[in-house]
Jmol script that loads the backbone (N, CA, C; Angstrom):
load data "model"
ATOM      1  N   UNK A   1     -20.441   3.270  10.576  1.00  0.00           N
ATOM      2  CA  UNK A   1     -19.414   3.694   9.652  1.00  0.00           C
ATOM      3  C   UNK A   1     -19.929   3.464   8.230  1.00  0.00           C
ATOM      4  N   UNK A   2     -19.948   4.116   7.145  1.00  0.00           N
ATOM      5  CA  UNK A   2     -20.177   4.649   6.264  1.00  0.00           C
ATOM      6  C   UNK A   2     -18.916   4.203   5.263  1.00  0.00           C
ATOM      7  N   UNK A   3     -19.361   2.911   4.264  1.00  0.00           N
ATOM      8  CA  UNK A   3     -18.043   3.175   2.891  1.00  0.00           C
ATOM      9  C   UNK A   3     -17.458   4.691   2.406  1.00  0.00           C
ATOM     10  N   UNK A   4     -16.843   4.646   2.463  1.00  0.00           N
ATOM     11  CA  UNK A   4     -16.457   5.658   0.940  1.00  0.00           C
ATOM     12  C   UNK A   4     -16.531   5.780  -0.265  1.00  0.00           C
ATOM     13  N   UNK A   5     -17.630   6.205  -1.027  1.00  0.00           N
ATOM     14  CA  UNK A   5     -17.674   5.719  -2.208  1.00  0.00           C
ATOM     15  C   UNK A   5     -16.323   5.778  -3.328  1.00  0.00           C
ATOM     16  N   UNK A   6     -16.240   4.891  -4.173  1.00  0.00           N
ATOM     17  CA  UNK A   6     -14.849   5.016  -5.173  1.00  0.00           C
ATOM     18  C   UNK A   6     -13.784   4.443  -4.775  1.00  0.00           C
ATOM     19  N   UNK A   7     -13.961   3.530  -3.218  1.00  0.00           N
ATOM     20  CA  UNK A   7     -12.502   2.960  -2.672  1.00  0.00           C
ATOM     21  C   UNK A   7     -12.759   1.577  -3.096  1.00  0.00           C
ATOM     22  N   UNK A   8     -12.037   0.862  -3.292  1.00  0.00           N
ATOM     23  CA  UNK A   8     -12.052  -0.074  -4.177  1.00  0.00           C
ATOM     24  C   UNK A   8     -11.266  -0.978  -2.554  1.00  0.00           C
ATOM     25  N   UNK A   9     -11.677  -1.955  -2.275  1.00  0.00           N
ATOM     26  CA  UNK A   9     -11.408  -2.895  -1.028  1.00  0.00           C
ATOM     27  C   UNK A   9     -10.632  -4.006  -2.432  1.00  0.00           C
ATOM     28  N   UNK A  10      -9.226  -4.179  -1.119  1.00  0.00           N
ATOM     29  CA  UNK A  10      -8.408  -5.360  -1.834  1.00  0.00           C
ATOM     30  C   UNK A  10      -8.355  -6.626  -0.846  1.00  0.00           C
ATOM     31  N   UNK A  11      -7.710  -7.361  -0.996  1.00  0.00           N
ATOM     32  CA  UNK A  11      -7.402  -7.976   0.199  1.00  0.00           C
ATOM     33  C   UNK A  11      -5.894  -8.643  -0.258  1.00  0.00           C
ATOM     34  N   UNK A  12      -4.922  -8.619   0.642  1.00  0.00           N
ATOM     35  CA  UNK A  12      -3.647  -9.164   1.393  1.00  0.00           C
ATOM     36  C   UNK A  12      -3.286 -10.706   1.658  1.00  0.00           C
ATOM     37  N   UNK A  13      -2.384 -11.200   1.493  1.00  0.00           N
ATOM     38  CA  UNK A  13      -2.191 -12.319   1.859  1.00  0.00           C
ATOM     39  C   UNK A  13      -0.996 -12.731   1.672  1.00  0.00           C
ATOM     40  N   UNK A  14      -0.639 -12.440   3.306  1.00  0.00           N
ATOM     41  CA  UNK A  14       1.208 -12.156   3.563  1.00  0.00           C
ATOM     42  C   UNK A  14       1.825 -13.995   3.431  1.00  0.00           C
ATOM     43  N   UNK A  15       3.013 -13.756   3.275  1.00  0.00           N
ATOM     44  CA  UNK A  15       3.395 -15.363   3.312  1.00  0.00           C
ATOM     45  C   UNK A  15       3.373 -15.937   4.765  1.00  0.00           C
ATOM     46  N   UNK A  16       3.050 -15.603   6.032  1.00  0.00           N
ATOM     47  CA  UNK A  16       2.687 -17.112   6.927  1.00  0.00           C
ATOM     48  C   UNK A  16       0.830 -16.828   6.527  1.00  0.00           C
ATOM     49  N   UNK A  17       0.229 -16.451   5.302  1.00  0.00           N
ATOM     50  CA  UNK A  17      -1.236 -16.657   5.463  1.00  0.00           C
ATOM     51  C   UNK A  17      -1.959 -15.677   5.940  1.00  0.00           C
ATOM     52  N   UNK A  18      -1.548 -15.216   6.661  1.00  0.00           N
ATOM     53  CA  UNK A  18      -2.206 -13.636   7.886  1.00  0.00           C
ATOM     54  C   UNK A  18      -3.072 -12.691   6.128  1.00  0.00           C
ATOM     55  N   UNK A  19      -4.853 -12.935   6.164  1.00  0.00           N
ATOM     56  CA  UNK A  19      -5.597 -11.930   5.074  1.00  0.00           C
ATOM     57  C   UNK A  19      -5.574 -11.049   5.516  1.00  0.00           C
ATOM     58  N   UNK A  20      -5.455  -9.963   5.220  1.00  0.00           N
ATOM     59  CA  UNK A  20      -5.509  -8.850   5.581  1.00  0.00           C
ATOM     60  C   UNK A  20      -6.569  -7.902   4.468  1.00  0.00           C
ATOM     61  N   UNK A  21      -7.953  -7.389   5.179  1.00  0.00           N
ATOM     62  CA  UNK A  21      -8.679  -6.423   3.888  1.00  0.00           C
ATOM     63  C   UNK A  21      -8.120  -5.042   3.932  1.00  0.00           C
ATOM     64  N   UNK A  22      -8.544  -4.585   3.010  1.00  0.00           N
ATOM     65  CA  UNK A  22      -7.877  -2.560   2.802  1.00  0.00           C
ATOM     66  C   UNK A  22      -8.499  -2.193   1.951  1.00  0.00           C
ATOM     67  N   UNK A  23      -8.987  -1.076   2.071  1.00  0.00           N
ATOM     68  CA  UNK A  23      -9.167  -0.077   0.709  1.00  0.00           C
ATOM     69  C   UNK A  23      -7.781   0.389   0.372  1.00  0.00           C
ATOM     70  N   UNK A  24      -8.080   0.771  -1.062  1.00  0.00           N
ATOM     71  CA  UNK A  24      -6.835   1.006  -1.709  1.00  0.00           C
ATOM     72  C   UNK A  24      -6.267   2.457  -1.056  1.00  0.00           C
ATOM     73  N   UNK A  25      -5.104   3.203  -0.860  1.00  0.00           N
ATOM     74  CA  UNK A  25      -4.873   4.151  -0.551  1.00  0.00           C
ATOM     75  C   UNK A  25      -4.824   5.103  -1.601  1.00  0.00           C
ATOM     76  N   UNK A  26      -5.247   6.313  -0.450  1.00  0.00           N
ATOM     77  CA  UNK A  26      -5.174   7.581  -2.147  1.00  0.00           C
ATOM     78  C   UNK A  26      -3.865   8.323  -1.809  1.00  0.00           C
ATOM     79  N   UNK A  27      -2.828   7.757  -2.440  1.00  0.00           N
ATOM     80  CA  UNK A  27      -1.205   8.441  -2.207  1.00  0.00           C
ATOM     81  C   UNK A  27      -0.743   9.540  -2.961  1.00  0.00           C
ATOM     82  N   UNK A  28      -0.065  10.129  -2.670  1.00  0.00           N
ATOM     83  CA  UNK A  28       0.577  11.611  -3.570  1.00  0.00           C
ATOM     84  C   UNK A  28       1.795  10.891  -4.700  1.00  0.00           C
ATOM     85  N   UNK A  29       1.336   9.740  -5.023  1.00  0.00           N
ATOM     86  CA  UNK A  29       2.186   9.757  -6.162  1.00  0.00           C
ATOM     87  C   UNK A  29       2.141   8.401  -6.444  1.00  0.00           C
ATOM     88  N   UNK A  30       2.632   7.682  -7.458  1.00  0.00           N
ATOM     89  CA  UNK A  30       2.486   6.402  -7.963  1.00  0.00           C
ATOM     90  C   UNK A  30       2.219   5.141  -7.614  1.00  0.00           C
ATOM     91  N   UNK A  31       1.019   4.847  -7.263  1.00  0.00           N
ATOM     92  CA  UNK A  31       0.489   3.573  -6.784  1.00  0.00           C
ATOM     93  C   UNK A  31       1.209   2.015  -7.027  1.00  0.00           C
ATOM     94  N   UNK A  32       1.788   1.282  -6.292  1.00  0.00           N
ATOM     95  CA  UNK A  32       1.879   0.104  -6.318  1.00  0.00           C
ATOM     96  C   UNK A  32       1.849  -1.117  -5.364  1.00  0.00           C
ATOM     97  N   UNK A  33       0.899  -1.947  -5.581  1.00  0.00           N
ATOM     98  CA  UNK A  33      -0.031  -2.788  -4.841  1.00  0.00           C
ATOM     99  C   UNK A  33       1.213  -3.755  -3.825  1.00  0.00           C
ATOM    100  N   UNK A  34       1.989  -3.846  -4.449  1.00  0.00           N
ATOM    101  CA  UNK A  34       2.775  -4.921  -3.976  1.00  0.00           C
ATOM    102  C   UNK A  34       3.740  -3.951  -2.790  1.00  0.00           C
ATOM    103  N   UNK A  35       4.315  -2.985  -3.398  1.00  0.00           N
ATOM    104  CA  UNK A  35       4.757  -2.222  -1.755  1.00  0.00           C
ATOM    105  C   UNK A  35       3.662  -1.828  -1.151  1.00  0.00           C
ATOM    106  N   UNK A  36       2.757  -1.456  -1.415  1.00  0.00           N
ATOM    107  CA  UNK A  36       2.210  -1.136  -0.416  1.00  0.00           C
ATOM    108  C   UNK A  36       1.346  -2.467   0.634  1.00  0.00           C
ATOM    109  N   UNK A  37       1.501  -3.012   0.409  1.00  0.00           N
ATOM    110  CA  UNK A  37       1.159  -4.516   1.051  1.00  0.00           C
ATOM    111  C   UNK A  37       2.079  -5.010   1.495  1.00  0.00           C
ATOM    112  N   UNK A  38       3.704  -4.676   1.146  1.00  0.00           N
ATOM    113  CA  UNK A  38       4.883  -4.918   2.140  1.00  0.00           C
ATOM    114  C   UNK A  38       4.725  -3.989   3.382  1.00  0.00           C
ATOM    115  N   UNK A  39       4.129  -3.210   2.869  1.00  0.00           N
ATOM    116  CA  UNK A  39       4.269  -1.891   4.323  1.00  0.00           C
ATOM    117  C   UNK A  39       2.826  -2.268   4.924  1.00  0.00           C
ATOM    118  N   UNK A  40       1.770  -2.886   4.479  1.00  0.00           N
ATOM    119  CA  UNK A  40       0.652  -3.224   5.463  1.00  0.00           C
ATOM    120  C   UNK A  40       1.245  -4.122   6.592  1.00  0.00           C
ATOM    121  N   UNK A  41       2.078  -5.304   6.072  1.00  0.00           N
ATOM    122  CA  UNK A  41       2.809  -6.479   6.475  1.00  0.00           C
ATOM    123  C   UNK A  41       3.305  -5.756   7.553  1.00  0.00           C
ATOM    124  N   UNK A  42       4.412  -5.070   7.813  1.00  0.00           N
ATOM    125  CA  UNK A  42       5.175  -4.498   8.867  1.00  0.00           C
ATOM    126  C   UNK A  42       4.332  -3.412   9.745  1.00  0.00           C
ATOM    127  N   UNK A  43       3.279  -3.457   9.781  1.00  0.00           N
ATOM    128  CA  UNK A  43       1.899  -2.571  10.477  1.00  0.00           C
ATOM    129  C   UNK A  43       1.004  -3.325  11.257  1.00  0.00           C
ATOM    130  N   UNK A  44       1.274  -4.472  10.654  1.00  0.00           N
ATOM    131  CA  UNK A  44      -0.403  -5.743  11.381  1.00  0.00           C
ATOM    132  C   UNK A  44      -0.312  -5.508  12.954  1.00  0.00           C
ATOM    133  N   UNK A  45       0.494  -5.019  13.628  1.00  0.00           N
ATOM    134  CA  UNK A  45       0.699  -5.040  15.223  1.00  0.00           C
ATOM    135  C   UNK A  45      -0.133  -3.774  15.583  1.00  0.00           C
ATOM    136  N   UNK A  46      -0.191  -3.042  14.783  1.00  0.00           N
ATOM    137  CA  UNK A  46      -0.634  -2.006  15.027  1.00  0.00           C
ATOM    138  C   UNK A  46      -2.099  -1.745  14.772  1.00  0.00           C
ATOM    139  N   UNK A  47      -2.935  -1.087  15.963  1.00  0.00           N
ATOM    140  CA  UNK A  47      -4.160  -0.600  15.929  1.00  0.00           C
ATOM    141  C   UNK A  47      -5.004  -0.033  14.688  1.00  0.00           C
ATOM    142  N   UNK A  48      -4.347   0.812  13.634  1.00  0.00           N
ATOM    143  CA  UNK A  48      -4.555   1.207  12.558  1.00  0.00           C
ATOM    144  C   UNK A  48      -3.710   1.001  11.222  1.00  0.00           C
ATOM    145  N   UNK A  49      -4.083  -0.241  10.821  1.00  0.00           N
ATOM    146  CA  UNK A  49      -2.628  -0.575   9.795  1.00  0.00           C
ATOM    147  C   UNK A  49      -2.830  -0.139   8.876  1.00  0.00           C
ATOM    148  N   UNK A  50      -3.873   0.412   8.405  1.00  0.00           N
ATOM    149  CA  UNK A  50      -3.952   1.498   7.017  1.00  0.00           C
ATOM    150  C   UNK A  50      -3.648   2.539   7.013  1.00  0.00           C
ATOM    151  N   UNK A  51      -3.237   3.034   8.556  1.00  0.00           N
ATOM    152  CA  UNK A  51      -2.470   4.308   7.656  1.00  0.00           C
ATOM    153  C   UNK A  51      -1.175   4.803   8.682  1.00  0.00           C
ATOM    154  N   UNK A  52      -1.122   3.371   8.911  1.00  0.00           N
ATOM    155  CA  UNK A  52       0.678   2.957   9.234  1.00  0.00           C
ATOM    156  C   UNK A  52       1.506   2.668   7.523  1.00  0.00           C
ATOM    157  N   UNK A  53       1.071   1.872   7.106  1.00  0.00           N
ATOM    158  CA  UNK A  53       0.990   1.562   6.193  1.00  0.00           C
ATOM    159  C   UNK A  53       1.076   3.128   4.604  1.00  0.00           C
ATOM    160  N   UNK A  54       0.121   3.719   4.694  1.00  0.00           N
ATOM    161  CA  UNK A  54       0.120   4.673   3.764  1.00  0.00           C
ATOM    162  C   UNK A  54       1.032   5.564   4.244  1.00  0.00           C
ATOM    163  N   UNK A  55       1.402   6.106   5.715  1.00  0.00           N
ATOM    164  CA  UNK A  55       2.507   6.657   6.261  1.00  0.00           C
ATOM    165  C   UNK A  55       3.601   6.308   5.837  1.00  0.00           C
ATOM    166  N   UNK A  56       4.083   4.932   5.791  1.00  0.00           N
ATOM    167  CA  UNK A  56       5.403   4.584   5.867  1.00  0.00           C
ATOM    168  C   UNK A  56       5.139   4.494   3.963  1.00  0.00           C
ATOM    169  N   UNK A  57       4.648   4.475   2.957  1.00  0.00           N
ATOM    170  CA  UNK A  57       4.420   4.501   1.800  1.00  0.00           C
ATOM    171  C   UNK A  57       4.968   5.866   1.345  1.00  0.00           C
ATOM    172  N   UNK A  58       4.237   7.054   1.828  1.00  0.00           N
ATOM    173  CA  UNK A  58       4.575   8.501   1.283  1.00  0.00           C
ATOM    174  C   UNK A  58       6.094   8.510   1.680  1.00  0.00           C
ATOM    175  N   UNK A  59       6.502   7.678   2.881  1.00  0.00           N
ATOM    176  CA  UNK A  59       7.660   8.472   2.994  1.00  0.00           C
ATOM    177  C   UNK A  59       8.665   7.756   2.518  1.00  0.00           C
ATOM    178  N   UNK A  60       8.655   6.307   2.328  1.00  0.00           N
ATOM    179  CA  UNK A  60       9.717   5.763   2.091  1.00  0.00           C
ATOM    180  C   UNK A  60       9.286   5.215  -0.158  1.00  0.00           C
ATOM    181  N   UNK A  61       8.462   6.033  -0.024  1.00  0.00           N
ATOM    182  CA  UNK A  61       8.032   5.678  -1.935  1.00  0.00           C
ATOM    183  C   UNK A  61       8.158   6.691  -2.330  1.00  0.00           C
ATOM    184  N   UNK A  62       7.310   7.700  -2.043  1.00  0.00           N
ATOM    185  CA  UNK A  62       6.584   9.256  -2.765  1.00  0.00           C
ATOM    186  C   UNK A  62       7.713   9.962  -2.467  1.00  0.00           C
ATOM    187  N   UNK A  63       8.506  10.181  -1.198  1.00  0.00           N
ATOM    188  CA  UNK A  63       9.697  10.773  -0.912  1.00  0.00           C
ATOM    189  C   UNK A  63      10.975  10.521  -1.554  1.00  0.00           C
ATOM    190  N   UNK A  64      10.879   8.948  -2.413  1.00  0.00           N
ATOM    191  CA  UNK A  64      12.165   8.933  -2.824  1.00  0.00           C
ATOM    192  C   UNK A  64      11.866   9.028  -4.543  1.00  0.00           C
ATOM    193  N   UNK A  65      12.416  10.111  -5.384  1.00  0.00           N
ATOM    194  CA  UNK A  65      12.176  10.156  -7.157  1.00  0.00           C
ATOM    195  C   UNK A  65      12.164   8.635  -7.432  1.00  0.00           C
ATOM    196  N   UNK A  66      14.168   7.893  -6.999  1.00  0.00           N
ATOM    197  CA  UNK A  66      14.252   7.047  -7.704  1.00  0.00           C
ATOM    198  C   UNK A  66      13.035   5.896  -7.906  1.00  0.00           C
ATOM    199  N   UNK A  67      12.804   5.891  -6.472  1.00  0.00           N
ATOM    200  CA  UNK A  67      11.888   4.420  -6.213  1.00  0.00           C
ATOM    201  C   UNK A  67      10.441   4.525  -7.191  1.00  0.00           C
ATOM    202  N   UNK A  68       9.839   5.365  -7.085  1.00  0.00           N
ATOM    203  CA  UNK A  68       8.824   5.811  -8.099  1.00  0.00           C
ATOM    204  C   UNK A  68       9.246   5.579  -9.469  1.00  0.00           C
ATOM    205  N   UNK A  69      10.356   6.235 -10.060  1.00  0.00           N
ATOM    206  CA  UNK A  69      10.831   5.809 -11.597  1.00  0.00           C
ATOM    207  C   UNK A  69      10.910   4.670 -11.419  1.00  0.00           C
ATOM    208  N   UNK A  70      11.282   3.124 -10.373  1.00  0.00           N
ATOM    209  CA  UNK A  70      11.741   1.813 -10.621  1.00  0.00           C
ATOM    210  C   UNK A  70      10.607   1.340 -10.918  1.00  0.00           C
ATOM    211  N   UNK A  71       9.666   2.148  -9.438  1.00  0.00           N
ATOM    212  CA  UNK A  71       7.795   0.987  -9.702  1.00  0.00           C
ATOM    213  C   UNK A  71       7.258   1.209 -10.855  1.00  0.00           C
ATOM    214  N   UNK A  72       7.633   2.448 -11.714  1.00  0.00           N
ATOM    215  CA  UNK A  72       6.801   2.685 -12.371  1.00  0.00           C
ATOM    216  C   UNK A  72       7.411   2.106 -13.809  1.00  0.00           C
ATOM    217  N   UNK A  73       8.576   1.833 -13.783  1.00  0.00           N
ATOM    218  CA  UNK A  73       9.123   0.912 -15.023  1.00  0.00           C
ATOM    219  C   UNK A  73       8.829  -0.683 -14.701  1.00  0.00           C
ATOM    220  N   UNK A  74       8.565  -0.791 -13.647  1.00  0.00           N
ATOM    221  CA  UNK A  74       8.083  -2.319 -13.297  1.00  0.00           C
ATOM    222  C   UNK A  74       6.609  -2.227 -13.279  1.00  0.00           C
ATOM    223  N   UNK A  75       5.863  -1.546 -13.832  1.00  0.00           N
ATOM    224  CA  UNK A  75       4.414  -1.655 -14.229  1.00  0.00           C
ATOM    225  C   UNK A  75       4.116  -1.595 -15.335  1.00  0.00           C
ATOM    226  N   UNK A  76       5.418  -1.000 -15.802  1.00  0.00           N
ATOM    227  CA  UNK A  76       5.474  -1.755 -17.720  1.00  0.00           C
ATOM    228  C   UNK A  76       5.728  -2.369 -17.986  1.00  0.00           C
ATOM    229  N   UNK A  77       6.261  -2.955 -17.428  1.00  0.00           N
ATOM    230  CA  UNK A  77       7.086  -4.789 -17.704  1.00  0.00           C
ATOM    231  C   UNK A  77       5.779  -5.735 -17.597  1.00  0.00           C
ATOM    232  N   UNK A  78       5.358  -5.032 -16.453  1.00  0.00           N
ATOM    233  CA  UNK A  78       4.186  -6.261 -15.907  1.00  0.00           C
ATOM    234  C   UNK A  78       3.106  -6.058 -16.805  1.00  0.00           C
TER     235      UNK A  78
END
end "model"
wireframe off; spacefill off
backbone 0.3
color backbone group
């Protein structure tokens, strides 16, 4: 298996401890590290948690306007 060049590897670290590594996802709309690491969290059972994870992201982030306008006013704050 072969990197991808330009993916930038993060790593996870849910509250009982469980690291978890990832490349960052390339999503259809406004990136934010912290949901999307809630949605890795609810994936770890699963065989492919990166793109359980980016699945449940497009649909429950990119699908909703509001949630995008909130993350994205909470990345100006921050």
């Amino acid at each position: 298996m072969f990197p991808i060049i330009g993916q930038s590897k993060e790593i996870s670290i849910n509250d009982q401890g469980v690291r978890t590594e990832y490349s960052k996802p390339s999503v259809s709309c406004f990136y934010d590290k912290e949901a999307y690491e809630g949605y890795l969290n609810t994936c770890l059972m699963l065989p492919d948690i990166e793109s359980c994870a980016q699945t449940k992201y497009e649909m429950f982030i990119c699908d909703n306007k509001n949630k995008i306008r909130q993350l994205e006013e909470k990345s100006k704050v921050n």
